[in-house]
BANUPA-916615 format. One record per residue (C-alpha): x, y, z. Coordinates in pm, whole numbers, plus 32768, in hexadecimal, padded with zeros to 4 digits. Each point is the difference from the previous one (the first is absolute). Layout:
N
XYZ
...
This chain:
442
BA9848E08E90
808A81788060
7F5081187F62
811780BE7F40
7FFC818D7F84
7FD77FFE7E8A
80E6811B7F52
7F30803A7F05
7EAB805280C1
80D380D480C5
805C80CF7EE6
7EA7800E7F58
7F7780458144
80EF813F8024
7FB5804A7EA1
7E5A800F7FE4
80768105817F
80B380CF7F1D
7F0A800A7F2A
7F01804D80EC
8098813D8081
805B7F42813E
80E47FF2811A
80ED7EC37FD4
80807F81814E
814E7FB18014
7FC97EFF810D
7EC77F18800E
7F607EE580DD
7F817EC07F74
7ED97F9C80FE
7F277E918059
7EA5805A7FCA
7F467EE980C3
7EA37F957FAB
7F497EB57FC1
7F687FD97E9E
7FD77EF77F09
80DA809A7EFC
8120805580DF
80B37E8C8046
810D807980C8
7F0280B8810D
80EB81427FD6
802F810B7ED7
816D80A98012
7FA681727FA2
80658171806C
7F3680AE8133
80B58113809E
810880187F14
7FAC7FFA7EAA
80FF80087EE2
7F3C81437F53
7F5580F680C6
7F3581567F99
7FE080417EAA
7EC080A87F11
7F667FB37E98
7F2D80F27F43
7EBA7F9D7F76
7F4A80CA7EE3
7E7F7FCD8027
7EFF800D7EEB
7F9C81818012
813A806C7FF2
8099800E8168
81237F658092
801E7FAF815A
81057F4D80A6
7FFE7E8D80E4
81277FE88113
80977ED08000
80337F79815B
810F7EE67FCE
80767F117F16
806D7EB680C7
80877EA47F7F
7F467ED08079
7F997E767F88
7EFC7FB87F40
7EB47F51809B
7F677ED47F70
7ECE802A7F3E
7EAA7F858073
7EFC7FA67F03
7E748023804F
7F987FE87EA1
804B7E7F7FBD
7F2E7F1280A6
7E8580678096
80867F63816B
818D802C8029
810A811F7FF0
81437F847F3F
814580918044
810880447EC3
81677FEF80C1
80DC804F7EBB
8030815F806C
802580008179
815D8087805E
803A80A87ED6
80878180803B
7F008104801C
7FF081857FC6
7EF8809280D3
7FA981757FAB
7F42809B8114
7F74815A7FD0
7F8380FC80FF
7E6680367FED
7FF8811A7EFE
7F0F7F637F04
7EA5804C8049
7F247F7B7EEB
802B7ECA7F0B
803180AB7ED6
8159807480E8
80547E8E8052
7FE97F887EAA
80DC813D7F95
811C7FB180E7
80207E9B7F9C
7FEE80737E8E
815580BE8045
80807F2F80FE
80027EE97F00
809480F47EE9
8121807B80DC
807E7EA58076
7FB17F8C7E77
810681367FAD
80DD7F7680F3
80197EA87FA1
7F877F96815E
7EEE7F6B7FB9
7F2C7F587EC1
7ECD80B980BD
7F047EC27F63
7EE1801180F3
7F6E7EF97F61
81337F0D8048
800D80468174
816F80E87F91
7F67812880A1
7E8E801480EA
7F8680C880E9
7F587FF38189
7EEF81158006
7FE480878164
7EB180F6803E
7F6580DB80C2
7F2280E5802F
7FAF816380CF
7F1680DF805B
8006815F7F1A
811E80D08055
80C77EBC8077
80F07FCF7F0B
805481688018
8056800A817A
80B87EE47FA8
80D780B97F1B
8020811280BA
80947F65812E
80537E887F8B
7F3A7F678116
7F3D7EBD7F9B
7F038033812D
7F5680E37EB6
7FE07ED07F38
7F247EDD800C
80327E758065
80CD7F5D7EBB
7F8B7EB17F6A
81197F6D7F0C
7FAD7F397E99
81407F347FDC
80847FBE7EAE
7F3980AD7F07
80927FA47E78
7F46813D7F2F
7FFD81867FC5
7E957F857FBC
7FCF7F1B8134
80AC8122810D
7F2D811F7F94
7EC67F118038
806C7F7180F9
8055813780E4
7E9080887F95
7F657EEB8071
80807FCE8152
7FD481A48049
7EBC7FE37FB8
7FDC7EBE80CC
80B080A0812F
7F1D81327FDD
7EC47F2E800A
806A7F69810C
803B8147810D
7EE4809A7F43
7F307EC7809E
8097801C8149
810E7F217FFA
817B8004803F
81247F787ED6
80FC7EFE8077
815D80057FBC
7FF27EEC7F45
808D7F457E78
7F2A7FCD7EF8
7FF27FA67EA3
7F76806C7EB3
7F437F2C7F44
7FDB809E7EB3
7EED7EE27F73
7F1580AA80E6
80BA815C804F
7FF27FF28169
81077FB38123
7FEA7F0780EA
80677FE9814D
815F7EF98019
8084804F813A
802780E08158
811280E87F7A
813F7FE08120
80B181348082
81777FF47FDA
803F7F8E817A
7F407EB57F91
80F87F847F1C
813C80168126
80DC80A37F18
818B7F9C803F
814580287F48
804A7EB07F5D
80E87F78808F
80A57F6E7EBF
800381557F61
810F80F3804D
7FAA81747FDD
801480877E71
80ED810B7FF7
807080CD7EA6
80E080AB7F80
7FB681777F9B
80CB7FF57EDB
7F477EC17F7A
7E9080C88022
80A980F17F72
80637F387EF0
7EB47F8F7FD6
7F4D81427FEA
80F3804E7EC4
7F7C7ED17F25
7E748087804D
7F48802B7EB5
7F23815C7FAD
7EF17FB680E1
7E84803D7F84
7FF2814480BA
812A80987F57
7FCF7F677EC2
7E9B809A804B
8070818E7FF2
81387FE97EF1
7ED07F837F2E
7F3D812E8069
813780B67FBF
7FBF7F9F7E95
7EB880AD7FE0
7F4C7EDF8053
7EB9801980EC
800A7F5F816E
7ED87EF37F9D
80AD7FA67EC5
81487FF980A9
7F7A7F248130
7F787F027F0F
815D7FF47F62
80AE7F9A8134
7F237F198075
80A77EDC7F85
816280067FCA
800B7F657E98
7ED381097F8D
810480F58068
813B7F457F40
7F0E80057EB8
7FBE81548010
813D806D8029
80687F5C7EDC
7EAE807C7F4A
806281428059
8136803F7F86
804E812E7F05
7E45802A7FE4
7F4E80DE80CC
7FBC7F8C816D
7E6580458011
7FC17F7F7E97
80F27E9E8062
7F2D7FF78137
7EA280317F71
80527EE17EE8
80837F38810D
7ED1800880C7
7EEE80057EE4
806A7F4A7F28
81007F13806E
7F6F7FB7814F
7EAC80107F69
807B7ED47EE3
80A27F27814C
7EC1802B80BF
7F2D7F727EE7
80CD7EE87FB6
80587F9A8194
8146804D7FEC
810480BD80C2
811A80F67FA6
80F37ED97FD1
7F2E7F6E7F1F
7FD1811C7EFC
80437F8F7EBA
8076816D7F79
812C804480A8
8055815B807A
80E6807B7EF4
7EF17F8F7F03
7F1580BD8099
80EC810F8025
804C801D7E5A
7E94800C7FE9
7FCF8115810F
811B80A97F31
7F5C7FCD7E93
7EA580B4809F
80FD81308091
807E80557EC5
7ECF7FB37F2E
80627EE37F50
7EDF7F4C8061
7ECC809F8096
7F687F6B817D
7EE97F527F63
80F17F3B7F01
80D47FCD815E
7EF07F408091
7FCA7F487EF6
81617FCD7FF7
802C7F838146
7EF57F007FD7
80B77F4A7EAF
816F7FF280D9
7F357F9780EA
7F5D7ED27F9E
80FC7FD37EC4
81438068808F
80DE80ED7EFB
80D6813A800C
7F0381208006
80A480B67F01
80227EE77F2D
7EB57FC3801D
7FA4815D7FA1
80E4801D7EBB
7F847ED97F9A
7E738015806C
8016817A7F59
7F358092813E
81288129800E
7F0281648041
7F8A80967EB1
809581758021
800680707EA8
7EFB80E77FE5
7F937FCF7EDB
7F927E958055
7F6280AE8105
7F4F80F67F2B
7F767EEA7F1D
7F6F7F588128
7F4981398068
7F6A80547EC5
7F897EB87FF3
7F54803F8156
7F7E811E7FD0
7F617F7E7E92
7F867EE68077
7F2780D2815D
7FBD815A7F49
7F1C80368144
80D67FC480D8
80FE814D7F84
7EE580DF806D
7FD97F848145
814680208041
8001816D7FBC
7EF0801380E2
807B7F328118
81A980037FA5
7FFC7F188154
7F887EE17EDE
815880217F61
80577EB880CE
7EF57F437F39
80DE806E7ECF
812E7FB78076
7F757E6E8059
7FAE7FD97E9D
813A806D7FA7
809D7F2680CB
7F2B7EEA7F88
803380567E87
81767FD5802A
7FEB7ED480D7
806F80A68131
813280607F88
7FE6817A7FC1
80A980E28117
7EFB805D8095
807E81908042
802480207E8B
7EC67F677FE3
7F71811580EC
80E1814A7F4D
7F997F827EA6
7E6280118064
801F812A80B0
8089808C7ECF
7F347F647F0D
7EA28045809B
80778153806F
7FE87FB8816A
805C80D5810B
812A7F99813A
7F847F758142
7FEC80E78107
């Protein structure tokens, strides 16, 4: 049987290039890796060496304090799938799971910009969200859809930045790989692990091989698989069945048109909206967190959708193990509630409480508010009554508070309580300051 191009990977493969940032080659080389390995029947992988189909490109990560900092990408080639080998099933024997082997590949590799695991785990955070946004790929670690091969090293002090500085590798130390790491989780521990492995090891007086390893996350350590091979090992050679891909301008072109809003822009038009760069990096993360905002969003204002978005729908999903897809409130519910505490219909406690009856009880929020009675208590003289029967009921209290007006708040809670929650709370506040004679803050 004669390997045949597919189409379709062709296209995706152009497509996740675009969306990298990257180079797309208009003409590409299809390759015969050769090696000998239990999961690889044929002896042979067909993949891309010298001439990949996608070539320099960059993503931007945002780190945890704040800073972005961006990861080259090297080259995106096409190439078959592997077999898998299987350590974990018997106490004596290796299996080997053929269903995969010669399906069609993406490899991603980046240049060696990442310097800590916190970085690693980062990258593959976005790299999963852009290809998700793309429609490229499902990104499911835990399904095999999308993993990762960890390659580290490490230098002396000042290393890394020579390396920078003049792109030489002589700066940077011996690499060990961890093929096909399945976790955020497992990546970051795994690349800590073998650093500090490799350190202990030249801090004793030894030397690193080049070599493969694997993670074992039962124990959190790698292991040593295999002597890693240089590329002259595997005799690279055009396959012979394989003409060379060649494409058409106009049909990258045509390509590049049907791209979604990336994270990255989506990203800064949110921050166009007034919204912070944390709270509009969480947004983006996942493309259908950023579709329900959007549609949470729409007439409200931007920061107050966003904070109920990720306090108290996020905070509801997290509770109950569920995901965005999953919420049982859907966004324009949310947004008519978002809208009721805007124009004081109902006041942000009531919301809550709200959201938690549509929640677990389903119902049109207003509905449920008409027909519940929980609509704010502005008429002031409701209000008044509650506060005189406050301040009756804690005559003590009244001269503290002229003492200390700061104690107002403690007021203002009883208030709150005698009317069930319901009284707006800045009437609440205008009404005691008038009634006990109190003067404005600040």
């Amino acid at each position: 049987m004669l390997p045949v191009i597919n189409e379709k990977c062709i296209e995706q493969a152009v497509r996740t290039g675009l969306g990298l940032k990257a180079k797309i080659h208009l003409r590409s080389l299809f390759d015969r890796k050769n090696y000998f390995y239990p999961d690889l029947p044929q002896g042979y992988q067909i993949s891309q060496y010298k001439d990949p189909i996608v070539g320099e490109g960059e993503v931007f990560i945002d780190l945890k304090d704040g800073e972005s900092i961006k990861v080259g990408i090297e080259r995106l080639h096409l190439e078959q799938d592997a077999g898998k080998s299987l350590h974990d099933q018997h106490p004596d024997s290796s299996f080997v799971d053929l269903n995969r082997s010669g399906i069609a590949l993406m490899e991603i590799v980046t240049k060696p910009h990442m310097r800590t695991s916190e970085e690693a785990a980062a990258f593959l955070k976005k790299l999963r969200a852009i290809v998700r946004y793309l429609g490229t790929c499902d990104g499911n670690m835990d399904e095999g859809s999308m993993r990762a091969d960890v390659n580290v090293s490490v230098c002396r002090v000042g290393g890394y930045d020579k390396f920078r500085a003049d792109g030489s590798f002589k700066h940077l130390g011996t690499r060990c790989e961890i093929k096909n790491v399945n976790s955020m989780r497992f990546i970051a521990q795994a690349v800590e692990y073998e650093a500090r492995r490799q350190i202990d090891v030249i801090e004793a007086g030894g030397t690193i091989r080049q070599e493969t390893r694997l993670y074992d996350s039962k124990v959190g350590e790698t292991r040593s698989m295999r002597s890693k091979e240089e590329a002259h090992d595997y005799r690279y050679f055009p396959d012979p069945d394989l003409l060379p891909l060649e494409l058409d301008a106009d049909w990258v072109e045509s390509i590049k048109k049907t791209l979604p809003e990336l994270p990255d822009e989506k990203k800064a038009r949110f921050m166009g909206q007034g919204l912070s760069a944390y709270d509009a990096s969480v947004l983006v993360a996942e493309r259908e967190l950023a579709d329900f905002y959007e549609e949470l969003a729409k007439g409200v204002d931007a920061k107050a959708a966003a904070n109920w978005l990720n306090n108290e729908i996020l905070g509801r999903l997290n509770r109950d193990g569920l995901s965005i897809t999953d919420v049982p409130v859907s966004a324009a519910a949310n947004n008519a509630i978002i809208r009721m505490i805007s124009d004081q219909t109902i006041s942000g406690k009531i919301a809550k409480d709200l959201l938690d009856i549509v929640w677990t009880e389903g119902g049109d929020p207003r509905q449920v508010v008409e027909a519940r009675g929980l609509k704010q208590v502005t008429d002031t003289g409701a209000i008044d009554a509650a506060i005189e029967a406050v301040i009756a009921a804690n005559p003590d209290k009244v001269e503290e508070v002229k003492a200390k007006p700061k104690l107002a708040a403690w007021f203002v809670g009883q208030v709150m309580k005698q009317t069930g929650g319901k009284a707006n709370p800045a009437a609440v506040n205008a009404a005691l300051k008038t009634r006990l004679n109190l003067p404005d803050e600040g």
